[in-house]
Structures are given as C-alpha cells and as structure tokens.
CHARMM-style PDB file with segment names, atoms N, HN, CA, C and O in Angstrom:
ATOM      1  N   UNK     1      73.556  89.297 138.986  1.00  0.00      PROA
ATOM      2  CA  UNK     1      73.286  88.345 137.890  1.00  0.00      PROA
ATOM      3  C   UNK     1      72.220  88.946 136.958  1.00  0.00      PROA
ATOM      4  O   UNK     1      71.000  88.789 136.935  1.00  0.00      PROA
ATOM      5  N   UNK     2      73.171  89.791 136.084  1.00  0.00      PROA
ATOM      6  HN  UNK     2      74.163  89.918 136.102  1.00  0.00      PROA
ATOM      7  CA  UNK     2      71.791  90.459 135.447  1.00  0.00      PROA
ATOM      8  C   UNK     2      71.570  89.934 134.009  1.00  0.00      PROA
ATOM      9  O   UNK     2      72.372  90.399 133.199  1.00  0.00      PROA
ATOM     10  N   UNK     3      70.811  89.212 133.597  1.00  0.00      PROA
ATOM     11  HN  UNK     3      70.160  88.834 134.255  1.00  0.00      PROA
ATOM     12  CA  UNK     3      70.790  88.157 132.317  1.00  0.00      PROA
ATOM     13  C   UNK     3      72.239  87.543 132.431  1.00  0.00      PROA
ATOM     14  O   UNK     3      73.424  87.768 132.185  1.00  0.00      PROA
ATOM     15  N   UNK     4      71.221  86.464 133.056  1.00  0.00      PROA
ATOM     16  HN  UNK     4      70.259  86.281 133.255  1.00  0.00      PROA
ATOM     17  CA  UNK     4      72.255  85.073 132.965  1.00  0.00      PROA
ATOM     18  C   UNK     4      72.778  84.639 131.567  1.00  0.00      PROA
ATOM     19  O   UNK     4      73.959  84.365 131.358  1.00  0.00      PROA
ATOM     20  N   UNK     5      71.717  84.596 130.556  1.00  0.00      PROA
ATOM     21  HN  UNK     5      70.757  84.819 130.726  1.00  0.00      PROA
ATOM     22  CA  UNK     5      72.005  84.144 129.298  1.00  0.00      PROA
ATOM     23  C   UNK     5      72.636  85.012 128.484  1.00  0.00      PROA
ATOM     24  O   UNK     5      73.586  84.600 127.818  1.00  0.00      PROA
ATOM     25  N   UNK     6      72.314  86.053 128.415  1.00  0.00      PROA
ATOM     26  HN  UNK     6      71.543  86.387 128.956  1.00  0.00      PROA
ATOM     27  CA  UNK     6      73.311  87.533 127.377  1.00  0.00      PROA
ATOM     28  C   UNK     6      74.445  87.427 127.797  1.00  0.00      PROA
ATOM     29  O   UNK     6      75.353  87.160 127.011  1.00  0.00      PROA
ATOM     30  N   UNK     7      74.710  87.629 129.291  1.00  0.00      PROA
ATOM     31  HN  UNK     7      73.972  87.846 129.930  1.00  0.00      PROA
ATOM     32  CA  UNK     7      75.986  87.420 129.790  1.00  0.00      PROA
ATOM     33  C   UNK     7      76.590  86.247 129.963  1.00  0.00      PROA
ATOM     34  O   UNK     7      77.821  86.261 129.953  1.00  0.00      PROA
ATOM     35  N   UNK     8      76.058  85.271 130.113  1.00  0.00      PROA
ATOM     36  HN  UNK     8      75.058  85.260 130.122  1.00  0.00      PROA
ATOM     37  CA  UNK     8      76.828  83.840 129.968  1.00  0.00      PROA
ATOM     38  C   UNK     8      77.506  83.664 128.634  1.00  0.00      PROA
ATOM     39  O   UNK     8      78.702  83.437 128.446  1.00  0.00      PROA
ATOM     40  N   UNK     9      76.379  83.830 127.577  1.00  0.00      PROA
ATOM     41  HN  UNK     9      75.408  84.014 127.730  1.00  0.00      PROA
ATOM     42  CA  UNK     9      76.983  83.762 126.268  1.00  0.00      PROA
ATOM     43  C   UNK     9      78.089  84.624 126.103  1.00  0.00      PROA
ATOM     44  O   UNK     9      78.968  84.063 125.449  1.00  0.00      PROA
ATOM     45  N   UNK    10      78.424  85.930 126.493  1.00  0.00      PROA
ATOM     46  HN  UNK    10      77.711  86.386 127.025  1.00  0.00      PROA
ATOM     47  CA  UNK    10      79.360  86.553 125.747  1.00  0.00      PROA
ATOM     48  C   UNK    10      80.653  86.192 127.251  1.00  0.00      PROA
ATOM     49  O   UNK    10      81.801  86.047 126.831  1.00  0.00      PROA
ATOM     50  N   UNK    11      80.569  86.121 128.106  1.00  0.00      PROA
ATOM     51  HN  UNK    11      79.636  86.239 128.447  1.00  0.00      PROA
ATOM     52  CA  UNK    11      81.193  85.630 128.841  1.00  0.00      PROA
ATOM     53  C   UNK    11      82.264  84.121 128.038  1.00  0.00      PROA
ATOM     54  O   UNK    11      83.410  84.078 127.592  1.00  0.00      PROA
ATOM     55  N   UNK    12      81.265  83.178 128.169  1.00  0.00      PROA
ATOM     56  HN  UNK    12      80.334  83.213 128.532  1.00  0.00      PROA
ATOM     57  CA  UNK    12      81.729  81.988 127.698  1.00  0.00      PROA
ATOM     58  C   UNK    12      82.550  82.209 126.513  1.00  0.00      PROA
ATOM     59  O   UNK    12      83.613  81.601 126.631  1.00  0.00      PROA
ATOM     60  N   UNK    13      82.448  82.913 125.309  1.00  0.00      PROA
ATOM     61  HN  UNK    13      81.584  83.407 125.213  1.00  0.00      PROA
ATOM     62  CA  UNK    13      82.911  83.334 124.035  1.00  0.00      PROA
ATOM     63  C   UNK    13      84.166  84.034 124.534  1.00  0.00      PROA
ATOM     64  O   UNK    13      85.273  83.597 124.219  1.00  0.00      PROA
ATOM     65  N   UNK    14      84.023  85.121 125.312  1.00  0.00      PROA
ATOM     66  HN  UNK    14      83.124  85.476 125.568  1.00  0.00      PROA
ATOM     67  CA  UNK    14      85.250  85.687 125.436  1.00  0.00      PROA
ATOM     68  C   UNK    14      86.323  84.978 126.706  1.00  0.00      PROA
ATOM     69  O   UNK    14      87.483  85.386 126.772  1.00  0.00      PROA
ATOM     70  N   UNK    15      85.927  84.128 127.475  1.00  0.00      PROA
ATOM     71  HN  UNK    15      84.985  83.797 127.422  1.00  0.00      PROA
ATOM     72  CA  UNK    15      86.721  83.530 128.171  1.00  0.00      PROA
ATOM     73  C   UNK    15      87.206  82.607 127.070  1.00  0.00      PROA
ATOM     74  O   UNK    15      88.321  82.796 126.584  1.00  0.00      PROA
ATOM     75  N   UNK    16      86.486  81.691 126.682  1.00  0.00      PROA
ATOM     76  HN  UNK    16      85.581  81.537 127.077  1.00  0.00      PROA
ATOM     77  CA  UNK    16      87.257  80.379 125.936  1.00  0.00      PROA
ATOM     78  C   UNK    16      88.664  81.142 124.411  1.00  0.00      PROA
ATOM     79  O   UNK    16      89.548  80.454 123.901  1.00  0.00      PROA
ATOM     80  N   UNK    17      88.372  82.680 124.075  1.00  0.00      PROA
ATOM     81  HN  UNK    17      87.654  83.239 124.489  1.00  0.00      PROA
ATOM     82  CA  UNK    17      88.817  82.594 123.093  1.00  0.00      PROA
ATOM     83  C   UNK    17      90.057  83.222 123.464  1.00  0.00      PROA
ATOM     84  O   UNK    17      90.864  83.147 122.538  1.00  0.00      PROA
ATOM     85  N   UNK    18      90.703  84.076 124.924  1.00  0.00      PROA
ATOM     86  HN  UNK    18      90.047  84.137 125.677  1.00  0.00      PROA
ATOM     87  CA  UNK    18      91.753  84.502 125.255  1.00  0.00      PROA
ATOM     88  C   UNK    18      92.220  83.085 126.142  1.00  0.00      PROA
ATOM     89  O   UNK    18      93.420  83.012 126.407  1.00  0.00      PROA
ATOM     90  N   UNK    19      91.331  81.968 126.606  1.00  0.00      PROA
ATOM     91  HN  UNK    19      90.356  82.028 126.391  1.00  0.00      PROA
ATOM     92  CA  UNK    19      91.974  80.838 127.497  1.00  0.00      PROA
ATOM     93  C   UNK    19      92.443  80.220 126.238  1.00  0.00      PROA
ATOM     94  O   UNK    19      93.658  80.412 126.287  1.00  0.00      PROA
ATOM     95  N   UNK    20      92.195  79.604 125.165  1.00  0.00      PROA
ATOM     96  HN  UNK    20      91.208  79.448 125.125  1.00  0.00      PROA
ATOM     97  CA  UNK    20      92.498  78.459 124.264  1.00  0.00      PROA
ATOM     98  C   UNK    20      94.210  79.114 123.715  1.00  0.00      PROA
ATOM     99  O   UNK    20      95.229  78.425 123.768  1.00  0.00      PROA
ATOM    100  N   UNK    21      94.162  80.535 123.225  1.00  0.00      PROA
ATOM    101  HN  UNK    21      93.335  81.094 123.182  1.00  0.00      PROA
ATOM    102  CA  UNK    21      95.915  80.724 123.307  1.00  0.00      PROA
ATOM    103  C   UNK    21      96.409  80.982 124.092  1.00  0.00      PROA
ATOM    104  O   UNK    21      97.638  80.937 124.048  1.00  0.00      PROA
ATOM    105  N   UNK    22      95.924  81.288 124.944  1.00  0.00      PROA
ATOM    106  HN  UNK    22      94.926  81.325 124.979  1.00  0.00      PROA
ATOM    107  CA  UNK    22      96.475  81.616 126.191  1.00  0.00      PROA
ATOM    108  C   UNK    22      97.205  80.215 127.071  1.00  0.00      PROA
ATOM    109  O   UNK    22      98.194  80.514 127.740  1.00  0.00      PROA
ATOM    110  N   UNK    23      96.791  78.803 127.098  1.00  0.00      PROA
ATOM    111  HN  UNK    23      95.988  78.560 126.555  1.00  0.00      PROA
ATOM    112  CA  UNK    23      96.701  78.153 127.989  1.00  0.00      PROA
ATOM    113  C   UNK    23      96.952  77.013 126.690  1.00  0.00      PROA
ATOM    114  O   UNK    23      97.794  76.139 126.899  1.00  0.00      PROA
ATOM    115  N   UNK    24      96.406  77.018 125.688  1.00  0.00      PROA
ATOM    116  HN  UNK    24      95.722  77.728 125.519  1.00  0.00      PROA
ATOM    117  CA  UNK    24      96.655  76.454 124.503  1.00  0.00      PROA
ATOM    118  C   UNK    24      95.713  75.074 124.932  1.00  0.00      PROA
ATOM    119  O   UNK    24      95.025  74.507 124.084  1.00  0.00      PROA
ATOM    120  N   UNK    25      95.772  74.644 126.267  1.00  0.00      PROA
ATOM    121  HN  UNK    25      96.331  75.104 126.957  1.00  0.00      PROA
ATOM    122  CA  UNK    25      94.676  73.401 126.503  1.00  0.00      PROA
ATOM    123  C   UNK    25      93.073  74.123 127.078  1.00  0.00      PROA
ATOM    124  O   UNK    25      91.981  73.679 126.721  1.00  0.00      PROA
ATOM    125  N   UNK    26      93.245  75.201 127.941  1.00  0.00      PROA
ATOM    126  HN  UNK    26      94.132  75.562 128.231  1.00  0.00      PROA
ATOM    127  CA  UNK    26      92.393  75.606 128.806  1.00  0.00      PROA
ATOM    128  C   UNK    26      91.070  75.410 128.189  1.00  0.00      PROA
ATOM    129  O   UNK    26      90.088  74.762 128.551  1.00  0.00      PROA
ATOM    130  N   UNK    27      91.407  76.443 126.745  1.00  0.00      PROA
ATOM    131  HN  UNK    27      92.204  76.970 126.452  1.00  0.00      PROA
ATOM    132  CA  UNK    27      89.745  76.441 126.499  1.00  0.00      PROA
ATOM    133  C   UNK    27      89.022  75.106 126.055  1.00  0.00      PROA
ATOM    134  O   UNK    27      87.795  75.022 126.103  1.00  0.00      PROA
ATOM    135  N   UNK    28      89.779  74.122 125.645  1.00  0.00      PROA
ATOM    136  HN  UNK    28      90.776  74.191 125.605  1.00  0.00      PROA
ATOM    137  CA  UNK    28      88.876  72.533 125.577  1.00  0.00      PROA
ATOM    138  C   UNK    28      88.359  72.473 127.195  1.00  0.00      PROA
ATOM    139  O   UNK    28      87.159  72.437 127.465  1.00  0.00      PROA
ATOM    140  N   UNK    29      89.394  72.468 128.216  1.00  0.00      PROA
ATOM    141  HN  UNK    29      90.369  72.497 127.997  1.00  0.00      PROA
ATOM    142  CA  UNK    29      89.336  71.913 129.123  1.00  0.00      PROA
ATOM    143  C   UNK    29      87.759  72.736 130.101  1.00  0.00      PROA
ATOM    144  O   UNK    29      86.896  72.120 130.726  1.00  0.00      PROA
ATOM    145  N   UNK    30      87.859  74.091 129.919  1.00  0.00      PROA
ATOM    146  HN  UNK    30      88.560  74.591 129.412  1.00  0.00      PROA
ATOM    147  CA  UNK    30      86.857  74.977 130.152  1.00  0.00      PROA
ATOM    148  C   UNK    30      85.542  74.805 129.352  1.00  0.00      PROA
ATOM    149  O   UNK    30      84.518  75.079 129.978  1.00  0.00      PROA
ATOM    150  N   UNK    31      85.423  74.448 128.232  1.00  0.00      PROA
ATOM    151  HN  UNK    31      86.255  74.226 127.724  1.00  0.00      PROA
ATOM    152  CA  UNK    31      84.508  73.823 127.231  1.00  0.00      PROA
ATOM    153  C   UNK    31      83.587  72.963 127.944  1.00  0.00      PROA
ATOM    154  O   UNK    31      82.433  73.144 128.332  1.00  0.00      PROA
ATOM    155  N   UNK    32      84.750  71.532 128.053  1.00  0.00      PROA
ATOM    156  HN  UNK    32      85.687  71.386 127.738  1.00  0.00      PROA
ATOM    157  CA  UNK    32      84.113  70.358 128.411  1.00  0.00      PROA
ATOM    158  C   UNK    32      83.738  70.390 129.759  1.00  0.00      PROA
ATOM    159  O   UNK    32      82.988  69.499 130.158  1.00  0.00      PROA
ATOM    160  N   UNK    33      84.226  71.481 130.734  1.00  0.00      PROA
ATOM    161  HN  UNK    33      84.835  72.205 130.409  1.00  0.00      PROA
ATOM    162  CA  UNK    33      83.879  71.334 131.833  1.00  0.00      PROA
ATOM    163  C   UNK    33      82.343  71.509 132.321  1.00  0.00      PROA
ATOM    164  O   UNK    33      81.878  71.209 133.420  1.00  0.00      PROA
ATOM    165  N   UNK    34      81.651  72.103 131.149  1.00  0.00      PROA
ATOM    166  HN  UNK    34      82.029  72.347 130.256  1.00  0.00      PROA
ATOM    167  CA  UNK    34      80.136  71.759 131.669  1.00  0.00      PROA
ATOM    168  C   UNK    34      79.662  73.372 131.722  1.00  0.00      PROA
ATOM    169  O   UNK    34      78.686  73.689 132.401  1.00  0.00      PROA
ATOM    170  N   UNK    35      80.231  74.114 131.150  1.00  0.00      PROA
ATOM    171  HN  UNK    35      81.024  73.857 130.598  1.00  0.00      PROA
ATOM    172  CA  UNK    35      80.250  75.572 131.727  1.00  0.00      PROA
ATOM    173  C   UNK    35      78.543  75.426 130.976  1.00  0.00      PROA
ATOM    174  O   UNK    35      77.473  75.406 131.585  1.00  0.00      PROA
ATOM    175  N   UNK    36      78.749  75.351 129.660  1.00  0.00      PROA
ATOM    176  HN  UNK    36      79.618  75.367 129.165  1.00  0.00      PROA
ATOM    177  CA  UNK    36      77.587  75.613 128.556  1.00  0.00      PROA
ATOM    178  C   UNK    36      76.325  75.358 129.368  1.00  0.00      PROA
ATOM    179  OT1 UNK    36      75.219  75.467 128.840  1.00  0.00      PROA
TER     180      UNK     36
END
C-alpha cells in the first residue's frame, strides 16, 4: 500500500472509466458503492 491516496485516485479514475463502457451500469454502481 504504497500511497493510498496517489494510488487510490488514479486507481478509482481508471477503474470507473473502462467499468462504465464496459458494464455500461458498473461504473455508477462502483461510484456509489462508497469506494471514494
């Protein structure tokens, strides 16, 4: 866990933006799930 926050942020950005076409619901659903 090496910077939680550098890596969370670009984590979160690049998960939600290949899940939302990908899954077309995922990335709301990954959003709202509390990840942030």
């Amino acid at each position: 866990m090496n910077g939680t926050q550098f890596g969370g942020r670009t984590l979160t950005v690049n998960e939600a933006r290949p899940q939302e076409p990908r899954s077309g619901g995922g990335g709301g659903r990954g959003m709202g799930g509390g990840r942030h």
